[in-house]
C-alpha positions as CSV (number, residue, x, y, z in Angstrom):
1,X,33.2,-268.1,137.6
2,X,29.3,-268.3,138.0
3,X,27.1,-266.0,136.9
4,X,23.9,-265.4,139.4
5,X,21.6,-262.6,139.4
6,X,20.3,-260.2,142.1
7,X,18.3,-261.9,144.5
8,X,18.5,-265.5,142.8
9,X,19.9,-268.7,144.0
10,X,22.5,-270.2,141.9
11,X,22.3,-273.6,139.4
12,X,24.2,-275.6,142.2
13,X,21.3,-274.6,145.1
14,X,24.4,-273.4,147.4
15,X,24.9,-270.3,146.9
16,X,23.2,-266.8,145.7
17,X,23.4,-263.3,145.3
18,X,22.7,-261.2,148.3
19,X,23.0,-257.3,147.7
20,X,25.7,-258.1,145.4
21,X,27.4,-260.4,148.0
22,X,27.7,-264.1,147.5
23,X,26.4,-266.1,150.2
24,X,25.9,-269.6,151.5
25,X,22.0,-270.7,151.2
26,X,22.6,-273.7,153.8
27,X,23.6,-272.2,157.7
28,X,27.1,-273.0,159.0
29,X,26.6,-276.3,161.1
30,X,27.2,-276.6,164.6
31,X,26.9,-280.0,166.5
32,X,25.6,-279.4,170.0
33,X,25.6,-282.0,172.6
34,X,23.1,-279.9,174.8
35,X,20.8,-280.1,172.3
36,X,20.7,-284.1,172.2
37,X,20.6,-284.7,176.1
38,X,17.6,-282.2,176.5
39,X,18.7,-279.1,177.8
40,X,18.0,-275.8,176.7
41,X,19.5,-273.9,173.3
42,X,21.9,-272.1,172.9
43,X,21.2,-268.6,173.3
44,X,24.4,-267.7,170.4
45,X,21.7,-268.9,167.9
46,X,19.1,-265.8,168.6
47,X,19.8,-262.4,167.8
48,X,20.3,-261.4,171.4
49,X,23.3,-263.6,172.1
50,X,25.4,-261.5,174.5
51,X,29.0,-263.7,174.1
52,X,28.3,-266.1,176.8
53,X,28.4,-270.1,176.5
54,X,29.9,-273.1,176.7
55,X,32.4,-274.7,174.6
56,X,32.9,-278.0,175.6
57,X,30.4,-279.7,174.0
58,X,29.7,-277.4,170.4
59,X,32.0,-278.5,167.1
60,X,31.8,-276.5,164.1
61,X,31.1,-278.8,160.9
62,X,32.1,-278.0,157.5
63,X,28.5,-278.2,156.5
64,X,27.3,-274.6,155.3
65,X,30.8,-273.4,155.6
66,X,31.6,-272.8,151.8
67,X,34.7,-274.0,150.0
68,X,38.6,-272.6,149.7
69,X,38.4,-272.7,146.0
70,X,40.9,-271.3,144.7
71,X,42.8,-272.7,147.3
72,X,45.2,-270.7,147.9
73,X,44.0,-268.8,150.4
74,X,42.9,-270.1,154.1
75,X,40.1,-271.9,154.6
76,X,36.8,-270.5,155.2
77,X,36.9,-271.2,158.9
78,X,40.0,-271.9,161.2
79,X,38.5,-272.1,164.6
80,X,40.7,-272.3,167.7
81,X,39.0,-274.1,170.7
82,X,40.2,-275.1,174.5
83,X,40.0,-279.2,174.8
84,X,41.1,-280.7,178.0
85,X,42.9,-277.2,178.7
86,X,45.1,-277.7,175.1
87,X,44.5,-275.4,172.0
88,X,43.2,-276.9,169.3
89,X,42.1,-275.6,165.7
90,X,39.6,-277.3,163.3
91,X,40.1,-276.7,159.6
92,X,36.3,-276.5,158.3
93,X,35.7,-276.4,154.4
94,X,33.5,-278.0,152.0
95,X,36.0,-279.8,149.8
96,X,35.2,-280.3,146.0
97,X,35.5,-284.4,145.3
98,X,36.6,-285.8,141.7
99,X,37.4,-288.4,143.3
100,X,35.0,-289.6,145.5
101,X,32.2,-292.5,145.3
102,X,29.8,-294.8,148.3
103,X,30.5,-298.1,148.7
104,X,26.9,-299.8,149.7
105,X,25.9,-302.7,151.5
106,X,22.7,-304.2,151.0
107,X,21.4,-306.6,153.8
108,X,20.4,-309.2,152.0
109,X,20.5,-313.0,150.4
110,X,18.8,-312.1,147.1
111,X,20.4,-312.3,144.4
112,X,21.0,-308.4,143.3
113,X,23.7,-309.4,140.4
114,X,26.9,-311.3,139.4
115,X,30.2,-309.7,140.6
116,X,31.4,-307.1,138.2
117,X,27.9,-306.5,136.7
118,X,26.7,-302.8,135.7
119,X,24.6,-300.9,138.1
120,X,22.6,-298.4,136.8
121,X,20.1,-295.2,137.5
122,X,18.1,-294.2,134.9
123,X,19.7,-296.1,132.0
124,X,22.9,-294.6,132.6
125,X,26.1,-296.5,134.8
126,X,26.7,-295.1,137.9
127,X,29.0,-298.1,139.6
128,X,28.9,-302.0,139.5
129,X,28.6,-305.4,141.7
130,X,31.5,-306.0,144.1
131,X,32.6,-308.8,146.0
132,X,29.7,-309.8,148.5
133,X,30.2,-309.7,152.4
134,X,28.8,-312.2,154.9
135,X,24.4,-311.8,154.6
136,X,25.2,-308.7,152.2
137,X,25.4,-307.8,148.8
138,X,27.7,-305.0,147.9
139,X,28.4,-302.0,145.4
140,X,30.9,-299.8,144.4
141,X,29.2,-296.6,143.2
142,X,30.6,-293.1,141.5
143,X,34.4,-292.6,140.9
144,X,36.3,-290.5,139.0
145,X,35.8,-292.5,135.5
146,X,31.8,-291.8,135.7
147,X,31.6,-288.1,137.2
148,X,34.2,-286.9,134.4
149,X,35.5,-290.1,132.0
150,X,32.5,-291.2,130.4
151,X,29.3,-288.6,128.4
152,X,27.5,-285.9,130.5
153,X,24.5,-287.8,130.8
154,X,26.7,-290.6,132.6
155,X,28.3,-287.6,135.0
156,X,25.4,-285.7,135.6
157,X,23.4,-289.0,136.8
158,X,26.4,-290.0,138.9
159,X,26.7,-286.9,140.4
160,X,23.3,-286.7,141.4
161,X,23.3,-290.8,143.1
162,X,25.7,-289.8,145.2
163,X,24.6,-286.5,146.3
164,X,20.8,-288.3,147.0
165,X,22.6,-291.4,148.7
166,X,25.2,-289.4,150.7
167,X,22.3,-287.3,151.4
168,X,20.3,-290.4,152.9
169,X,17.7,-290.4,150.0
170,X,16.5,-293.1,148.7
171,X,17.1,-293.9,145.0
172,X,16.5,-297.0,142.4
173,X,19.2,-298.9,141.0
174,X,18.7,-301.7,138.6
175,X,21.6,-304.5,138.2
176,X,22.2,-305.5,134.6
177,X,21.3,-308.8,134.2
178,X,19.8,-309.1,138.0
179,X,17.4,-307.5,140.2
180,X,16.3,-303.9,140.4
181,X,17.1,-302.1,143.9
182,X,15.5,-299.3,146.4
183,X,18.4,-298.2,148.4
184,X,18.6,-295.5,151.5
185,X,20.6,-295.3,154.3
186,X,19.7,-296.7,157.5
187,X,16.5,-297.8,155.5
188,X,15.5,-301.9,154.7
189,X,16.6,-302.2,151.1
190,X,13.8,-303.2,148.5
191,X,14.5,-305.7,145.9
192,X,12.7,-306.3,143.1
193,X,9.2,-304.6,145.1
194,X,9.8,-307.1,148.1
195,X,11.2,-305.4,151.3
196,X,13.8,-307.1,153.2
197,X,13.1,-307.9,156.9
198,X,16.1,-309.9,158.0
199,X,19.9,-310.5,157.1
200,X,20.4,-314.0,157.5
201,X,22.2,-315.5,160.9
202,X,24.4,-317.5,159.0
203,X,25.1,-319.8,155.7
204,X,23.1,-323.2,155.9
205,X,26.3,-324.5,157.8
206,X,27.0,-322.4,160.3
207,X,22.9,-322.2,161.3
208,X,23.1,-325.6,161.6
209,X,26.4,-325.6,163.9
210,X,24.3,-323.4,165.7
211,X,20.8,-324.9,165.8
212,X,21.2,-328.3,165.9
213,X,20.7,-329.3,169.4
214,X,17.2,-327.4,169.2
215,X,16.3,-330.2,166.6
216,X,17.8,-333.2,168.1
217,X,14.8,-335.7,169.2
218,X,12.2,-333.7,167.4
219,X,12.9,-334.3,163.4
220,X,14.8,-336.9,161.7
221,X,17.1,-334.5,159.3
222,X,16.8,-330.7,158.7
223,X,18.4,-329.2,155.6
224,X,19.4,-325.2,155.5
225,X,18.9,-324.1,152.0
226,X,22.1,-321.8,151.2
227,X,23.1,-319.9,148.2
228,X,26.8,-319.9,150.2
229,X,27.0,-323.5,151.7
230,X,23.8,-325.3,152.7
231,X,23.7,-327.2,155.5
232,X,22.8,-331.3,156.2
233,X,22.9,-331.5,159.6
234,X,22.9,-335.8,159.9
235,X,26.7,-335.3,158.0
236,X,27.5,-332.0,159.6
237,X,30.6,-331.7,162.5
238,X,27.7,-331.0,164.6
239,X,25.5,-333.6,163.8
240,X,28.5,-336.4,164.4
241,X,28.9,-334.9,167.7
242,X,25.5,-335.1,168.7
243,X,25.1,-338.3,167.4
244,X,22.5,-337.7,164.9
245,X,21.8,-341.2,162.9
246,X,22.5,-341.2,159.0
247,X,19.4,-341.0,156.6
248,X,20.6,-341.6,153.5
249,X,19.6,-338.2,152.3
250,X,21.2,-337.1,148.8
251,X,21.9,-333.4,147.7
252,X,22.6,-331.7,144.6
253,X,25.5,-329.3,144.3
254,X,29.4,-329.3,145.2
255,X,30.2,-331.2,148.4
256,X,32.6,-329.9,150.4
257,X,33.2,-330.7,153.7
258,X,30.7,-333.3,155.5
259,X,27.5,-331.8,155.3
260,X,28.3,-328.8,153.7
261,X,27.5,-328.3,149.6
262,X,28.3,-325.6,147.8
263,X,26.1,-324.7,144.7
264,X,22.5,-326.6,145.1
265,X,21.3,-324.3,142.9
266,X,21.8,-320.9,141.1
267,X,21.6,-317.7,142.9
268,X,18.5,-316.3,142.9
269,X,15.8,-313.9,144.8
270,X,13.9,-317.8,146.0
271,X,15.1,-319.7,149.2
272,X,18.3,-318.8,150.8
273,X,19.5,-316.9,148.4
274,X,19.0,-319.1,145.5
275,X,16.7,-319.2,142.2
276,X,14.3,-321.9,143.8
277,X,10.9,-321.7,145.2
278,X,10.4,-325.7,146.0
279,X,13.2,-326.5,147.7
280,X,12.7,-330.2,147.2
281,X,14.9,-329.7,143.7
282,X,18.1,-329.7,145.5
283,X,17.5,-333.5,146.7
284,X,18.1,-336.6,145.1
285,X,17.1,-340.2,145.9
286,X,17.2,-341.0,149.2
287,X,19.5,-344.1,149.8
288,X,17.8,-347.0,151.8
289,X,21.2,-348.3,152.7
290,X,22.1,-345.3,154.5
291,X,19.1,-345.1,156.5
292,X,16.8,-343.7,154.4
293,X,13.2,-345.8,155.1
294,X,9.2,-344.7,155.1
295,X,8.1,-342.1,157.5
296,X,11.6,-340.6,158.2
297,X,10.8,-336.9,158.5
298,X,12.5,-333.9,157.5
299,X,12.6,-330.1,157.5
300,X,13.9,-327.9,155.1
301,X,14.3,-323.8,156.2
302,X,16.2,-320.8,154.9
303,X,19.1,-319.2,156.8
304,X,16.6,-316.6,157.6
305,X,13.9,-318.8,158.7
306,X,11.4,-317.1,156.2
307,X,10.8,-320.4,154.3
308,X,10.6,-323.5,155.5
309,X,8.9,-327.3,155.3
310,X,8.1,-330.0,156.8
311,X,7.8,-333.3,154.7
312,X,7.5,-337.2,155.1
313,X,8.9,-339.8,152.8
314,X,6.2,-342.0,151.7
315,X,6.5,-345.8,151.0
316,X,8.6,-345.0,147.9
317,X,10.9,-342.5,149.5
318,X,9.6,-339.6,148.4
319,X,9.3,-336.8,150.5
320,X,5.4,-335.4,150.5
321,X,4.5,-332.4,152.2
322,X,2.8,-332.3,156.1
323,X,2.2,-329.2,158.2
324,X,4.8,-328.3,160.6
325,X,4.6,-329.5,164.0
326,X,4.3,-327.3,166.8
327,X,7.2,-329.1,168.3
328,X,9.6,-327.4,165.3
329,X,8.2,-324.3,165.3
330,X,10.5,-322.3,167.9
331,X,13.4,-323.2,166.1
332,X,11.9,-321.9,163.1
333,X,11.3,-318.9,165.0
334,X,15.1,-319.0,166.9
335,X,16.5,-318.7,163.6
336,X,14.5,-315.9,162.4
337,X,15.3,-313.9,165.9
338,X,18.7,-314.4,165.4
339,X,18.4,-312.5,162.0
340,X,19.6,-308.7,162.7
341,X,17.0,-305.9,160.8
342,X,17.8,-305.5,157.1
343,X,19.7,-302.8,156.2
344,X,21.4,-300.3,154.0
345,X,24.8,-298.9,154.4
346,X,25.8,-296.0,152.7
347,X,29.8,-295.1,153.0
348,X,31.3,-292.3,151.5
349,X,34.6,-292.6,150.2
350,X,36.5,-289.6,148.7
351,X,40.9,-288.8,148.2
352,X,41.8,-285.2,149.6
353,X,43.5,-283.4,147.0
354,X,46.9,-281.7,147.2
355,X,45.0,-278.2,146.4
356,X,42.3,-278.8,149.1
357,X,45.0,-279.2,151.7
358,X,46.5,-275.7,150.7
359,X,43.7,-274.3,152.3
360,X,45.2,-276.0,155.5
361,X,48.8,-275.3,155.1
362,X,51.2,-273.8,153.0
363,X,53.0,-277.3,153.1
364,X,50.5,-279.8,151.6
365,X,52.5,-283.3,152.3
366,X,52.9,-281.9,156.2
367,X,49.4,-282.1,156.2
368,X,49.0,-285.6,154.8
369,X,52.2,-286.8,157.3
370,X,49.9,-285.7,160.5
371,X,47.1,-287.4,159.5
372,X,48.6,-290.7,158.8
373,X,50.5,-290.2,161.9
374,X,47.0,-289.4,163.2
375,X,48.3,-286.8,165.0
376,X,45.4,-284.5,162.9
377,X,42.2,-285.9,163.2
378,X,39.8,-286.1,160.0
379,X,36.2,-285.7,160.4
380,X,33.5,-285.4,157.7
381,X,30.5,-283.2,159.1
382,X,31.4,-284.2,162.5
383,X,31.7,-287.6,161.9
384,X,34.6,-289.7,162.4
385,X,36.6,-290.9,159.5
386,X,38.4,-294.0,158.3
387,X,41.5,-292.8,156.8
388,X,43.2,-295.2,154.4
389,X,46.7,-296.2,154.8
390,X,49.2,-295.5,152.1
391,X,50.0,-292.3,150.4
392,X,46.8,-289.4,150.6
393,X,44.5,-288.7,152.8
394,X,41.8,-291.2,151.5
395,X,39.3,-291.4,153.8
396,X,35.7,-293.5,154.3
397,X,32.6,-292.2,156.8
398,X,29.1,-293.3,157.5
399,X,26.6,-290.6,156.2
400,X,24.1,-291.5,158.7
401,X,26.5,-290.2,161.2
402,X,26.6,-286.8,159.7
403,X,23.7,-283.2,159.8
404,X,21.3,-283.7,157.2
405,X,21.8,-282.6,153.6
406,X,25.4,-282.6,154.3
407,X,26.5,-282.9,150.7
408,X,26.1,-280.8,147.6
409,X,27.3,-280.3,144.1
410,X,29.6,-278.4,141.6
411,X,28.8,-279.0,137.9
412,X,32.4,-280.1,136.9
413,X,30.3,-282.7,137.9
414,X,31.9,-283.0,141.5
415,X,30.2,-283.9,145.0
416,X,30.7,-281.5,147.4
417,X,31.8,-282.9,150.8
418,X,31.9,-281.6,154.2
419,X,35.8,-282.2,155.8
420,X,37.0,-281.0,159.0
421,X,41.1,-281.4,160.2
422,X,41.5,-280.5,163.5
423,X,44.9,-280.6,165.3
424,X,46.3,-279.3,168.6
425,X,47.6,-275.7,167.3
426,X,51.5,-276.1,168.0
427,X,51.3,-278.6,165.3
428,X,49.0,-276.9,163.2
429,X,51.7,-274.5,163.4
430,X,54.5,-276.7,162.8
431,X,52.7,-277.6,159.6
432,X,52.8,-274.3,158.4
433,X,49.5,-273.7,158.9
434,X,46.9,-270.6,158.4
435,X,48.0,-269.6,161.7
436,X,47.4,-265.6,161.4
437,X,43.8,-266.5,159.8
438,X,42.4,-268.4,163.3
439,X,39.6,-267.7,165.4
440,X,38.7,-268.0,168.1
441,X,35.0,-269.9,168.2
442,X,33.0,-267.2,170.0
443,X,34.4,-265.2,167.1
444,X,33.3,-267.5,164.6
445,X,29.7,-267.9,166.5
446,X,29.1,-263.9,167.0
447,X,30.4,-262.8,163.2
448,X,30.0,-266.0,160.8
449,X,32.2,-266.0,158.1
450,X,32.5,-264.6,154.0
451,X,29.7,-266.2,153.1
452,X,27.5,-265.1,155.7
453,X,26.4,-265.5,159.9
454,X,23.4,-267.7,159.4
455,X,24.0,-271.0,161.7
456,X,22.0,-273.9,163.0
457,X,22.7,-276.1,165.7
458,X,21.7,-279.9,165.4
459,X,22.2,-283.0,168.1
460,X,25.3,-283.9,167.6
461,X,24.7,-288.3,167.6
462,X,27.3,-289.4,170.9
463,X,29.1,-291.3,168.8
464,X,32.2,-289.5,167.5
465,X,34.8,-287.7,170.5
């Protein structure tokens, strides 16, 4: 129902008019595992190709393929393949996703925003805080209720988040009432300006279950500042089994278990994950008749060993500052190498409509039986996916698994995903498949498709079968 003109390229940058003929601006997207270990191209992608090559190791990706839309009809590529001497056919369209979104994860202990709070991009919402994972903080981004339930603005902002995060662009979000964040995949999230080095090796208790024989003998009581749990390690498990003498230390927060406090302070972009930058607020007075006495000596560090201090009490019990000694300073540096890189993870997340899986088989539900079955295998531009249980094919995948600018656009507003089924053919048959519309792949290679021959072929990554 678009309207493009002679030689012009429609509003959706996918498609435009070719001599009167509708054709797909992005080249149908071959993964190629000659390509990735070195050896020479393929000689199907020059004009020359005379029919000859070898299949093993080439899988045609939905990506430049177009979409079934109507849906009615076949897909636009069935492609029947030899695998381990068994027929197989892929399924390759671009499906159309209402209902689609990214879950992120952000490496990081700073604070980003309280669970449930509004994420935005450019003043409008695009997602919100969700529940946060071990050294990450996490969002739910996109859905059906801010594509196509809220203004245009709101759907046309949300559209475009996805496609630029999906895409592996990197894009602001601010968190209402919290910090303002630079995310790309497989890139070190900024927060607030500050770029993120490390995830941390653990809450404040588990780095001390850790570290705590590489400060026995060296310093009298070590404190892991903790948004989660921080960490005493004179009344931690570990500390009891080493030994380690009380010291009459006093922190601020929720005790727990022994040596393990819950809320020292409030979360934050500080130490640990907290709102402080001295971390000498989260300690009371120290208690001489648990061992606290002058020139008992203690060190303070962050789960990822980014801050830290080294103090002394004084004659009054009150801790005062000293450099730290050389002594302490490789298990500053332990707990820092422990840290893994900072990073972003972008998932896309999308349900596969009834109507999309016409385009497979005349018998939707079949479809969605074989895949839960996982007797069809789902792939999103090549890349493995996660397929939900339960009714539907919902499915997750890591976009930095799949061909560049993988994902597009329709202005319903809808992303535009790449989705492959494949499934050994007497099955696709007993699905009631699109049997009489398969090709064979040197078919597909030599003639392209209805919207055009162009093709690329990019390294396919080793990680998917």
């Amino acid at each position: 129902m678009c309207y493009i003109a002679e030689g012009r390229i429609g509003a959706c940058d996918r498609y435009a008019n070719d001599g009167g003929r509708i054709v797909r601006c992005d080249p149908l997207t071959v993964l190629d595992r000659a390509i990735a270990d070195g050896r020479e191209l393929r000689p199907f992608l020059q004009a020359d190709w005379d029919g000859r090559l070898e299949m093993d190791d080439l899988f045609v990706t939905a990506v430049g393929a177009g979409t079934t839309y109507p849906d009615y009809k076949p897909a636009p590529f069935l492609v029947s393949r030899e695998v381990d001497g068994a027929d197989f056919v892929t399924v390759v369209t671009e499906a159309i996703f209402s209902y689609c979104g990214v879950k992120v994860k952000i490496d990081t202990d700073r604070h980003l925003g309280h669970e449930g709070a509004v994420v935005r991009h450019a003043g409008e919402a695009v997602g919100l805080m969700i529940t946060s994972e071990y050294g990450s903080q996490m969002m739910s981004l996109g859905g059906v209720d801010h594509l196509t339930g809220g203004s245009k603005p709101e759907g046309r902002v949300t559209c475009d988040v996805l496609m630029r995060l999906c895409n592996r662009e990197a894009v602001e979000l601010a968190v209402d009432g919290g910090a303002t964040v630079i995310v790309q995949a497989g890139q070190a999230p900024i927060v607030d300006g500050h770029r993120e080095e490390r995830m941390r090796v653990g809450c404040g208790s588990a780095t001390i279950g850790m570290f705590a024989s590489q400060w026995q003998g060296l310093v009298d009581e070590v404190v892991v500042v903790d948004d989660h749990i921080t960490g005493v390690v004179s009344e931690h498990q570990a500390g009891k089994v080493l030994g380690w003498p009380d010291t009459g230390i006093r922190v601020k927060g929720r005790r727990s278990t022994p040596g393990r406090y819950f809320q020292v302070a409030a979360p934050g972009l500080g130490w640990g994950g907290t709102d402080i930058e001295d971390p000498l607020t989260i300690l009371g007075d120290w208690l001489p008749k648990k061992g606290a006495r002058p020139g008992l000596t203690l060190l303070m560090v962050s789960t990822t060993g980014e801050q830290y201090g080294y103090y002394v009490l004084d004659d009054d019990l009150v801790p005062q500052k000293r450099p730290l000694p050389h002594a302490l300073k490789p298990s500053v540096d332990l707990i820092a190498e422990n840290c893994e890189p900072a990073l972003c993870t972008v998932m896309f997340m999308g349900g596969a409509g009834g109507s999309l899986r016409s385009g497979v088989t005349k018998n939707p539900v079949r479809l969605t039986r074989s895949v839960q079955a996982r007797r069809t295998c789902v792939t999103v531009g090549g890349a493995e996916a996660y397929v939900w249980p339960g009714g539907g094919i919902t499915l997750m995948a890591d976009v930095t698994r799949m061909p560049d600018n993988s994902f597009g656009y329709v202005p319903t507003p809808a992303i535009v995903a790449p989705l492959e089924f494949t499934v050994p053919r007497e099955e696709y048959r007993a699905l009631g498949g699109h049997d009489g519309a398969v090709r064979s792949l040197e078919d597909v290679l030599e003639h392209g498709g209805e919207y055009g021959k162009d093709m690329r072929a990019v390294p396919d990554k080793g990680e998917d079968p």
